[in-house]
N, C-alpha and C positions, 0 to 999 in steps of 0.2 A: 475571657476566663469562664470556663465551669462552673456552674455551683454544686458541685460532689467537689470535688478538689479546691476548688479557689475561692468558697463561699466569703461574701462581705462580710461576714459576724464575724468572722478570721480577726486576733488582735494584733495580729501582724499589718494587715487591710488599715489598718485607722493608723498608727502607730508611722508607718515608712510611708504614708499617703501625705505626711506633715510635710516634707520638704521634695525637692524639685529630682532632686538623687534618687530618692527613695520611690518616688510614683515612676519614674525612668526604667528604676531594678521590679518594679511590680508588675509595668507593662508588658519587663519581658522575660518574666518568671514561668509563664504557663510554656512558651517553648522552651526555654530550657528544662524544667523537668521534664518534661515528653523527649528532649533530647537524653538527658541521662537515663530515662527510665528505657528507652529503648535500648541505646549502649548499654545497659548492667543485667535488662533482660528483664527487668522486673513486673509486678503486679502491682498496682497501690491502689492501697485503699484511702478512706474517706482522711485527711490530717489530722491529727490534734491540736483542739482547741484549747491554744496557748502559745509564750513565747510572740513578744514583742518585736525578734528581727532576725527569725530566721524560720522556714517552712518547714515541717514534719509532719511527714506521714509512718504507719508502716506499711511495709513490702512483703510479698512475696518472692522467695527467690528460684533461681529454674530448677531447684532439684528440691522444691517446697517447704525450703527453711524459712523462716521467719525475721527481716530483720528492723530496720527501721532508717531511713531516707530523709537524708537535711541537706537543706539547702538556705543557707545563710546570706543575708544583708552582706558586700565586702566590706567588714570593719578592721581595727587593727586585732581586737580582742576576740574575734573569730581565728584570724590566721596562724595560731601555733595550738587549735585545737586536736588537729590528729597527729602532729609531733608528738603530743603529751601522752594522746591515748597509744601512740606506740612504745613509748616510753616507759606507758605503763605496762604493758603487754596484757590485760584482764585483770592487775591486781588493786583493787581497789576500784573500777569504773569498766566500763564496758568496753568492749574491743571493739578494733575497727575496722571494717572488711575492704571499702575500696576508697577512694580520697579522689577527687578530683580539684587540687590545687587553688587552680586559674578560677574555678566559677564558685570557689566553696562550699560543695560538696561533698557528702560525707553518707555511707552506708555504713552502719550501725548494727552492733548486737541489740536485738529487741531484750526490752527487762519483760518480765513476764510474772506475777499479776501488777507490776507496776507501780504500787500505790506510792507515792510520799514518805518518807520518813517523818515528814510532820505532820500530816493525817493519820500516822497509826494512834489513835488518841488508848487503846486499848494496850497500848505501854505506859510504864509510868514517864513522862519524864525525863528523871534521870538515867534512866536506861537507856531513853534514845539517845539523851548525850553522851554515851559512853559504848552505841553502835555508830554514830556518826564519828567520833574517836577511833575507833579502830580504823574505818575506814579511811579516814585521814592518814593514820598512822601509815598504811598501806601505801597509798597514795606519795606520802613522804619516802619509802623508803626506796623508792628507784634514784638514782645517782644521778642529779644534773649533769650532760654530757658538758664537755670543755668547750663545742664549737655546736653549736643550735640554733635557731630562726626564735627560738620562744625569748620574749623583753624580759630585762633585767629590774625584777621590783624597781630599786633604788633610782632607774631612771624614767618610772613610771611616776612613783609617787613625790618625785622633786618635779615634775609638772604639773602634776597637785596642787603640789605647794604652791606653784607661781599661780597656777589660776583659783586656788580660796584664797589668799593674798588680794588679789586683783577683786574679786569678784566681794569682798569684802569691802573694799574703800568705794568701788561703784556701786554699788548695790544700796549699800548701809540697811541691812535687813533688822539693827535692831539688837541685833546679837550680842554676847559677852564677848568684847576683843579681847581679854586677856585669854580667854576660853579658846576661842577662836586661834590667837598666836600660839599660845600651846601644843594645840592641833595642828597647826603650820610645820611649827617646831620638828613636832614628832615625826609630820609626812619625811621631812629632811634628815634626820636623826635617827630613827627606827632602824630602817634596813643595816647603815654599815655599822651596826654593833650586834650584827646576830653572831649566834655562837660557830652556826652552821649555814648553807645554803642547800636548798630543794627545789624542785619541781613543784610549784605550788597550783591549788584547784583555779583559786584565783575568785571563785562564786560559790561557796561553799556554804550554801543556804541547806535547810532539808527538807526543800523542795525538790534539791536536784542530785536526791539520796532515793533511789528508786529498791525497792522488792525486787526480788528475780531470784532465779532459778539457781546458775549455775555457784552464784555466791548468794547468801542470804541477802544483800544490800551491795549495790553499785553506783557509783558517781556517774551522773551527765553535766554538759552543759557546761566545759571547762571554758575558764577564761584564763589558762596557765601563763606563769612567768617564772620565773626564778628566782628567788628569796628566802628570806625570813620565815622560816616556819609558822613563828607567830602572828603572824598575818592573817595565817587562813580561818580561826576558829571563830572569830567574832558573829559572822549571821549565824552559825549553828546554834550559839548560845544566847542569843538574843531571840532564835527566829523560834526555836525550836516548840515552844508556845509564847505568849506575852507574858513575860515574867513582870510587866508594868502595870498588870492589873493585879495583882499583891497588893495588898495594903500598904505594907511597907518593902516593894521591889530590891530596896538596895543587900540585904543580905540573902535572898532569892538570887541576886547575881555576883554575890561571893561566893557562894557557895558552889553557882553551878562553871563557872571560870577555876576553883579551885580542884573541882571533880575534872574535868574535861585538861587542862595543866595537868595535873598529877596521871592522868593516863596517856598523857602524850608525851612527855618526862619534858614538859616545857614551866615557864615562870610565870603564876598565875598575874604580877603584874605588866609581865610584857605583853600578854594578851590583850590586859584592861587599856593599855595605853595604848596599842593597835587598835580599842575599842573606841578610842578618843581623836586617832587621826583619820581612821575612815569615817566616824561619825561626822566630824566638821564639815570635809570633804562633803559626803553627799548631802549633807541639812544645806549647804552654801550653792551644791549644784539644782537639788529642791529650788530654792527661793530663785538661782535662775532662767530654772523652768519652771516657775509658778507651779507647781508642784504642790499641794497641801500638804501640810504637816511637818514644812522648815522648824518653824517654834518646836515642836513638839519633840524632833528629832535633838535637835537642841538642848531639850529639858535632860531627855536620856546620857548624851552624851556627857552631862556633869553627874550623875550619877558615878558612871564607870570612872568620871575623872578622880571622883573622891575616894572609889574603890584604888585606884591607881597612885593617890597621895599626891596626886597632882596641883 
């Protein structure tokens, strides 16, 4: 491996270095980009520092466009990423130039100047929640095709359920089990009472809400399925700053669940209770990756439950 391209500081390097698969796919990461970057014709420059389990650079391309080059860990929640961005065709999240399948790779529209949505701190706020809204909105209103490769929420998050279930009676982290089966409850329950079904981001954090050109703000970084609209809002509104350093957080995230609902023309407490089955889910996955901050995830997740009347 290079250190322009493949430097150790990489958090991808430490991250895929953890198990036996992962050091396998890293030993033979550096030939295959030099295989794709020659096939696409490309230029690349130094990666971006970030991203946990997949490689990104940007590219040059032969006629001097600019785009940007991934090359993904094979996971399940990588493989129906460029179905979606063709699905989407540019609205709402960035287009997608070439796809190679087999190795999970992907050339990319570059965003340009890139920043975050949740670093632009020179917005209020609530504005960001309601340009991440739109962008959702977007995102939503492509048509789940009838016959796709992209998983079906309801059979993603009923395995959920069996592993916070499971992971709860061996673990015993401590936790509220009422709180907890609640959270179970809803992984199982949630989905087959939506009004609608969509093409959902699937990681709709705004971190993965980028600046750019051609549209003011564009989606990366899908982990699509198809569901529940209400599924997708919760890290925006959670992430968008830490609404739990308020004093008093809980009406900090009524309010901003009722703002982000009311411009998605969704139910602000189907969100909260989305807020309650994904919360259990990863504070139970937390504790069983020793993960810091299971408790604390915890504490949160009864907040939303009591926004939810749960």
């Amino acid at each position: 491996m290079t250190d322009d391209l493949f430097p150790p500081t990489l958090p991808i390097m430490e991250t895929m270095a953890r198990t036996g698969d992962g050091r396998s796919w890293l030993a033979a990461l550096p030939a295959l980009v030099d295989e794709l970057r020659r096939r696409w014709s490309l230029e690349l420059g130094a990666p971006f520092h970030g991203g946990t389990c997949s490689w990104v650079a940007p590219a040059r391309l032969p006629d001097g466009g600019a785009a940007v080059f991934k090359v993904s860990w094979p996971h399940r929640e990588a493989a129906g990423e460029a179905e979606a961005l063709r699905r989407w065709d540019g609205r709402g999240a960035v287009q997608v130039y070439r796809h190679d399948r087999d190795r999970y790779a992907l050339l990319l529209e570059l965003c340009e100047p890139g920043g975050p949505l949740r670093a632009a701190g020179h917005i209020a706020a609530e504005e960001r929640l309601l340009i991440g809204a739109e962008v959702l909105g977007e995102l939503w209103s492509a048509s789940p095709p009838a016959e796709t490769g992209l998983e079906r929420l309801d059979a993603v998050t009923a395995e959920w359920a069996d592993l916070a279930g499971e992971r709860m009676d061996r673990l015993r982290p401590g936790f509220d089990p009422g709180l907890v089966a609640h959270g179970v409850r809803l992984l199982r329950e949630l989905p087959g009472t939506a009004a609608r079904q969509v093409v959902l981001h699937g990681d709709f954090n705004p971190g993965n809400v980028l600046a750019a050109r051609r549209r003011p703000w564009l989606a990366i970084d899908a982990k699509p399925m198809v569901g529940d609209p209400a599924y997708d809002p919760w890290p925006l509104v959670e992430q968008i700053d830490d609404p739990f350093r308020h004093p008093v957080p809980r009406p900090v995230l009524a309010a901003r669940c009722a703002l982000v609902a009311g411009a998605l023309g969704e139910d602000a407490r189907r969100l909260q209770a989305w807020a309650v089955a994904r919360g259990v889910e990863m504070a139970l996955w937390m504790a069983e990756h020793d993960v810091p901050g299971a408790g604390l995830a915890m504490a949160r997740v009864r907040v939303f439950a009591g926004l939810a009347g749960l």
